[in-house]
C-alpha positions in Angstrom: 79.3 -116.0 -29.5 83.2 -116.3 -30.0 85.3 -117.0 -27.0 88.4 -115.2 -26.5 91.6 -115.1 -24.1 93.1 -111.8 -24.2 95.9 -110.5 -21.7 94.9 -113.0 -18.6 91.0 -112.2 -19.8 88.6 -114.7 -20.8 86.6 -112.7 -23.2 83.2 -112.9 -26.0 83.0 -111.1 -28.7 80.0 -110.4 -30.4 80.2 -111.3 -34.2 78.2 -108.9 -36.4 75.4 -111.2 -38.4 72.7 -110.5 -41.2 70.9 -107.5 -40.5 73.2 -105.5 -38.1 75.2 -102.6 -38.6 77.9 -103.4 -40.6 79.6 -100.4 -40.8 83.4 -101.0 -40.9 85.6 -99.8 -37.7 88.1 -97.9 -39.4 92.1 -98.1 -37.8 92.6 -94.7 -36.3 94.1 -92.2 -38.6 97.8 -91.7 -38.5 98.6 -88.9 -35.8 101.6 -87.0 -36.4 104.0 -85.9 -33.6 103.7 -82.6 -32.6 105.1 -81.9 -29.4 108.4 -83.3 -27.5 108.4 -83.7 -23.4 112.1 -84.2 -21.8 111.8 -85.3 -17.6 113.9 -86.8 -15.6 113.8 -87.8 -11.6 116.8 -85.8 -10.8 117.6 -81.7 -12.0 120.9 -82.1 -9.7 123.0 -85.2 -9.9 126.5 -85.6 -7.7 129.6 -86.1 -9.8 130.3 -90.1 -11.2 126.6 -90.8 -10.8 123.9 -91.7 -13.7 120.4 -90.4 -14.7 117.8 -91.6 -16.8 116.0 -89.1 -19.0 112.2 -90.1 -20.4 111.4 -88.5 -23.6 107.5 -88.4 -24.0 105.7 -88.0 -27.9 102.5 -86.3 -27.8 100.9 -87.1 -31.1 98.1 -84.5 -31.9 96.7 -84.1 -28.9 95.3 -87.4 -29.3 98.0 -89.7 -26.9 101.7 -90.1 -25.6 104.0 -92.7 -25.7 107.5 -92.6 -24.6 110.2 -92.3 -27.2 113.5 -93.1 -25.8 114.9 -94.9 -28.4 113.3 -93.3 -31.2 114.4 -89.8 -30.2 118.3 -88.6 -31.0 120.1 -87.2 -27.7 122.5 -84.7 -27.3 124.3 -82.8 -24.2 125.5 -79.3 -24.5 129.2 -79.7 -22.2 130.0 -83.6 -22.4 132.4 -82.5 -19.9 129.6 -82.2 -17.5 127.4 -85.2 -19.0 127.4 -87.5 -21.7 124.3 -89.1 -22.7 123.9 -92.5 -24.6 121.4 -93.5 -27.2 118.7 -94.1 -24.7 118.7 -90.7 -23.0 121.1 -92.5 -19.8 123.0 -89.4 -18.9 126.8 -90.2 -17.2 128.2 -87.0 -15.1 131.2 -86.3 -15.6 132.5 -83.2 -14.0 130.5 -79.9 -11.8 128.4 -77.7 -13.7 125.3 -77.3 -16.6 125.2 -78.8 -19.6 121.8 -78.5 -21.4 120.5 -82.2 -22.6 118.1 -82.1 -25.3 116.0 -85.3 -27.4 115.1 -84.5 -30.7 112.7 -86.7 -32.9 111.2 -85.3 -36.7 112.7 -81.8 -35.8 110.7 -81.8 -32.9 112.8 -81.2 -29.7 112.8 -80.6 -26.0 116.0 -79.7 -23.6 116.5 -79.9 -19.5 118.9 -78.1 -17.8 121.2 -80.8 -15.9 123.5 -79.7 -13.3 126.4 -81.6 -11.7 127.3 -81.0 -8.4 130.4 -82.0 -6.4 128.7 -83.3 -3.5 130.7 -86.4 -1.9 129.2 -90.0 -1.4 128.5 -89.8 2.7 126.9 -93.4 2.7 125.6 -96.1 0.6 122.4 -98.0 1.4 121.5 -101.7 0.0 117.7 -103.5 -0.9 117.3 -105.6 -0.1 118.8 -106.5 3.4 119.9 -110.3 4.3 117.9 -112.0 1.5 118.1 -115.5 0.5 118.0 -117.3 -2.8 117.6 -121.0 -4.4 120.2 -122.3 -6.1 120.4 -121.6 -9.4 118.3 -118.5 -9.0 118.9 -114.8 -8.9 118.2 -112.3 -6.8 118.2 -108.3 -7.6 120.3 -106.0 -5.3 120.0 -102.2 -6.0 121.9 -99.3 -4.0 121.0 -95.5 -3.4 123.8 -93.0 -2.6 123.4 -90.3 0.1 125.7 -87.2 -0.5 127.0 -84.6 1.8 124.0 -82.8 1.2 121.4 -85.3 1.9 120.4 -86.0 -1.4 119.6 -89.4 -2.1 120.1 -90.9 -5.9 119.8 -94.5 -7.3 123.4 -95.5 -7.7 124.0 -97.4 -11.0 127.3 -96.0 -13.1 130.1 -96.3 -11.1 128.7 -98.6 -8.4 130.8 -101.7 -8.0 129.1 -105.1 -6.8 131.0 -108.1 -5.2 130.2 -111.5 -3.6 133.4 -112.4 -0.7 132.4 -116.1 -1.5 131.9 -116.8 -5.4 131.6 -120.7 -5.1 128.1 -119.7 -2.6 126.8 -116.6 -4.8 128.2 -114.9 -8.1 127.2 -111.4 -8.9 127.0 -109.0 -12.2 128.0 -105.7 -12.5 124.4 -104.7 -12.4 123.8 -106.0 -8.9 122.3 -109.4 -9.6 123.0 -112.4 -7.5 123.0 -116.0 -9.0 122.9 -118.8 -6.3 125.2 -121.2 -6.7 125.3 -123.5 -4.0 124.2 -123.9 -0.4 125.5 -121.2 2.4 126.3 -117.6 3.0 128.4 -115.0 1.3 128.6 -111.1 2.1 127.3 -108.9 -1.1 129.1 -106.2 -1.1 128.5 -102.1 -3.3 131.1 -99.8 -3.6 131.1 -96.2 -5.2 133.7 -93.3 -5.0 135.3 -94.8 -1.6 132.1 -95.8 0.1 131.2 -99.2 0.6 127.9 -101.1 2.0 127.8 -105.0 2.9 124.7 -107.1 3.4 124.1 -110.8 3.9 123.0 -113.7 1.4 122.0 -117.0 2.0 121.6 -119.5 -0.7 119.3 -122.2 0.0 119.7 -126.0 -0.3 116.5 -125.6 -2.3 116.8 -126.2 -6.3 114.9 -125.5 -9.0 113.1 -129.1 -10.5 110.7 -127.7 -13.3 109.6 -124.5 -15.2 106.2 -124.2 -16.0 104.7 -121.4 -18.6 100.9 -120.6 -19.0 98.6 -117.6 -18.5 96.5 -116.1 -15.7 93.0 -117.0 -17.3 89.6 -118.4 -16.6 89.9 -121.9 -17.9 93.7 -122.9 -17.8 92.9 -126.2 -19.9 91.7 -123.9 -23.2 94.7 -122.8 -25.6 94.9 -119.2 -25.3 93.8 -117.1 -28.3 94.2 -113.3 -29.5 93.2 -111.2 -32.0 96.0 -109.5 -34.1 97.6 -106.4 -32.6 96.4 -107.3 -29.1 99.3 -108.3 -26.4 99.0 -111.4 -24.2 101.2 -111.6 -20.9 102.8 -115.3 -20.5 104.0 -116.2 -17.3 107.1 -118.6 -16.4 106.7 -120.3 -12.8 109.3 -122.3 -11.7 109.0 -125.4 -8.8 111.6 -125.7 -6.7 112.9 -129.1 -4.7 111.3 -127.9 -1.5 107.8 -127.6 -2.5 107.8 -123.3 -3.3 107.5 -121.7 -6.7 109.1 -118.6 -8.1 107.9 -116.3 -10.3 110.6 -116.8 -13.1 108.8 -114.7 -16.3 111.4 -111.3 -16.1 114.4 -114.0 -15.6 113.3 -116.9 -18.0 114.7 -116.5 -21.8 111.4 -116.4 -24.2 110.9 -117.4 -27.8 108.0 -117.8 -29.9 108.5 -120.4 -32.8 106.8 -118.2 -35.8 107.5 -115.1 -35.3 105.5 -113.5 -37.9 102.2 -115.4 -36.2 103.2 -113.4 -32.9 106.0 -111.9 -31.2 107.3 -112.0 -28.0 109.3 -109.9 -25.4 112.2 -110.4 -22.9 108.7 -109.8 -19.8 107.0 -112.6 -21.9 104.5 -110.5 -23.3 103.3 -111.7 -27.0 101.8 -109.7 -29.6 99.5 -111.0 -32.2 100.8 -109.7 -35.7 99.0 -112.5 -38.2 96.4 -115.0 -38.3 98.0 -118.6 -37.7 99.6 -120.9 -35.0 103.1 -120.4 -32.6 104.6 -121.9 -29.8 105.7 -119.9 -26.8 108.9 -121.4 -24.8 109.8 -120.2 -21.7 113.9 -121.2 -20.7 115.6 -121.0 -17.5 118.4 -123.0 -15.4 118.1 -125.7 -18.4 114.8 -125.9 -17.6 111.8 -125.3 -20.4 107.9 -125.2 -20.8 105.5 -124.2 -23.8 102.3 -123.0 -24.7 100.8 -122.7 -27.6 99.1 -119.6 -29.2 96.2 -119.1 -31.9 96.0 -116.1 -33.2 92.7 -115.8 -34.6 91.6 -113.8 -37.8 89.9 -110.6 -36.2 92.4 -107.5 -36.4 92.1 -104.9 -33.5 91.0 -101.3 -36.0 90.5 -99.1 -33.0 90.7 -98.2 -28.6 88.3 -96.4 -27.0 88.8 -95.6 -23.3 86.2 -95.4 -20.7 85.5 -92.6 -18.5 86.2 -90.1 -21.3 86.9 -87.6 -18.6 87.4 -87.9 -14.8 89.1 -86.4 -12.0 91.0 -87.1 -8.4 92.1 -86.0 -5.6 96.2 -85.9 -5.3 97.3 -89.6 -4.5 94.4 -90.9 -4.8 93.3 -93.4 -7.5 90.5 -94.6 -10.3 90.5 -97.3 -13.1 90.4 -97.0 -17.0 89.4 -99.8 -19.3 90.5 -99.7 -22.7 87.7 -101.5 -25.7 89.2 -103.0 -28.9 86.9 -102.6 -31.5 87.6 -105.5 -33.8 87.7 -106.1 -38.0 88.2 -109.7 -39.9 90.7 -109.4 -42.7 87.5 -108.4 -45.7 87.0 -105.3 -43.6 83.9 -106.4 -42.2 83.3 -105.1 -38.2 83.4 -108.2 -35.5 82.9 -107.0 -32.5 84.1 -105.6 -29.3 86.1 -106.8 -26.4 87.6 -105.3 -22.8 91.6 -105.6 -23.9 92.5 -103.1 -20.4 95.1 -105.8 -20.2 96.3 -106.0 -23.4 97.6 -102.3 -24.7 100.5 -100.2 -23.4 98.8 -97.3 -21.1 100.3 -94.1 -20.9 100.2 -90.4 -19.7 100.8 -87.1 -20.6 102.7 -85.6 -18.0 104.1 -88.0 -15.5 104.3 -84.6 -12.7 100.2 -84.5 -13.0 99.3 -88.3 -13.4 100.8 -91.7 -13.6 99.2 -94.7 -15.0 100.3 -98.4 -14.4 101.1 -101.1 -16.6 101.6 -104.1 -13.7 100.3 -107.3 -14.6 96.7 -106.9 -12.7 96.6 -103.5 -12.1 96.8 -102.5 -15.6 94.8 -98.8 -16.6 95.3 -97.5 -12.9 95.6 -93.9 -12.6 96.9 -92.0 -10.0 97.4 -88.1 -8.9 100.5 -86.9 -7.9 99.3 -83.1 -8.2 97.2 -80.4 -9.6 96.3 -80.2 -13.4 95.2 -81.7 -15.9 96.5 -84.7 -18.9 96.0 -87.3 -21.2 95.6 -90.6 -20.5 96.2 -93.3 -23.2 96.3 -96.8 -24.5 98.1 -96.8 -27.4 99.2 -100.5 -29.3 102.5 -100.6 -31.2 101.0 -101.8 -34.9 102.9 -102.9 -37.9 100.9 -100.1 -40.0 100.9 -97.6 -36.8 99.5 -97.1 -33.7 96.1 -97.4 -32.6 95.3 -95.4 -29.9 92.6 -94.5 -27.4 93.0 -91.3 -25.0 90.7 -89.9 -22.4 91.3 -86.8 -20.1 92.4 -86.8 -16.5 92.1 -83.6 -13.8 93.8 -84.1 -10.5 92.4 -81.3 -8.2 
């Protein structure tokens, strides 16, 4: 019996010995892309104002993974919309312009409209908050127009701190403490304005601390190659508290090519060896170390193969690795729910979460029918699992 830690998941796997079926897992065969999905929150956005599209792969029938930044994007009128290299659309003027992601000739388009509604007000999360020093805090607007329609405000949108020796603030709405007291934070768009109350507290950060939610925290957490592992940052502050820093801290891993790591923290076994994981934040530094063992993940298989729910209700998927050592020879299988990117067909049917601990939850959001998929990013390809969803 081998002992594993995989995405927060202490973990055996059952190596194959003399006299069992050694028939090798193969990786799954490459899938090509045959069909393009453009969606985006918003058909109607005011004038000034942005909008994220999400382009959605479906490869084969067989899973979905979002293609932003693999897809090329166009817009029909760029004096109605332009839209950048990751499908974030800018309005500028009333009327249609048709907005269209393309990827191996294979292509979808929405129909965006522009309207001239006016800002009427702008509202602000979240209200009165308070922050160390030294750390941040995110502020994020919504615009209601003269027609009631509320959008996220983001283009545009200007963000201001009255006293910058208290708080400092970036254009994207996040607030830095600086040093004890009380500043107002201040959003304005197109003429409308919105002003809300931070404290910074005499509270500082002492000590950042990285390591894994797992089982036994003393044991050096291991993966198999082509398995992700989320790393967390914690940070101890002068008063006693502790802050989850992992989506603020800076992360690195020391050899790369052992395993990579992400801006969230989350590392992905790419080759048998050793590598050191560093979280960084207000000067502040931890690290872990990470084995990456010999056993390669081959292939996903999700459990229920089928299922169904009622509209906003939910139900749990778990995603198996099936498991190869570098001679080919099959090693086992392991639960790795926590450790592959899930996805869904159509986000208007279904949506499946990727939060740390809820990882492989579905929900409905209304009648039909979709995929539902854990798909890893390989070197050589994805390797996928899919299973079927009916919300009734």
């Amino acid at each position: 019996m081998r002992w594993l830690i995989v995405s927060g998941l202490l973990l055996s796997f059952v190596l194959i010995g003399c006299g069992a079926d050694t028939t090798v897992t193969k990786e799954n065969d490459f899938a090509p892309l045959t069909e393009l999905t453009l969606r985006s929150e918003y058909p109607f956005i005011a004038d000034k104002t942005c909008n994220q599209f999400t382009a959605t792969g479906h490869f084969s029938g067989l899973y979905t993974k979002e293609i932003n930044d693999d897809a090329t994007w166009t817009s029909s009128d760029e004096t109605v919309a332009t839209i950048d290299a990751n499908g974030d659309a800018t309005a500028i003027g009333p009327g249609t312009t048709q907005i269209t992601a393309t990827l191996q000739d294979i292509s979808d388009s929405f129909f965006l409209t522009v309207t001239d509604e006016e800002i009427d007000r702008i509202e602000i999360e979240p209200l009165n908050a308070s922050v160390a020093k030294g750390l941040t805090q995110q502020f994020n607007a919504s615009g209601i127009f003269s027609d009631a329609s509320v959008q996220q405000l983001s283009c545009n949108l200007v963000w201001s701190a009255v006293d910058t020796s208290v708080a400092s603030i970036t254009t994207g709405g996040l607030a830095t403490g600086v040093e004890e007291g009380t500043t107002n934070v201040t959003a304005a768009f197109d003429g409308a304005t919105r002003t809300t109350q931070l404290t910074v507290t005499e509270a500082e950060l002492t000590s950042i601390t990285v390591g894994v939610s797992v089982v036994d925290t003393s044991a050096t957490p291991e993966i198999p190659q082509r398995v992700f592992l989320k790393f967390i940052a914690t940070g101890k502050l002068s008063d006693g508290s502790t802050e989850d820093l992992t989506s603020q801290a800076s992360w690195t891993s020391s050899t790369t090519s052992v395993a990579s790591i992400t801006n969230e923290g989350i590392a992905l076994g790419r080759s048998e060896g050793s590598t050191t994981i560093t979280a960084s934040y207000g000067g502040y530094s931890d690290a872990s170390e990470l084995i990456v063992t010999e056993l390669i993940l081959s292939s996903i298989s999700i459990t229920p193969t089928t299922g169904s729910i009622a509209v906003d209700a939910t139900t749990s998927y778990t995603a198996t690795g099936s498991f190869i050592t570098a001679d080919g020879s099959a090693s086992g299988t392991a639960d790795i729910t926590q450790g592959v990117t899930w996805n869904v067909g159509a986000s208007d049917i279904a949506t499946v979460s990727n939060e740390f601990g809820s990882e492989g939850i579905v929900t409905g959001v209304s009648s039909g029918s979709t995929t539902v998929s854990a798909v890893v990013d390989a070197e050589t390809g994805d390797i996928y699992g899919s299973a079927t969803i009916t919300v009734e």
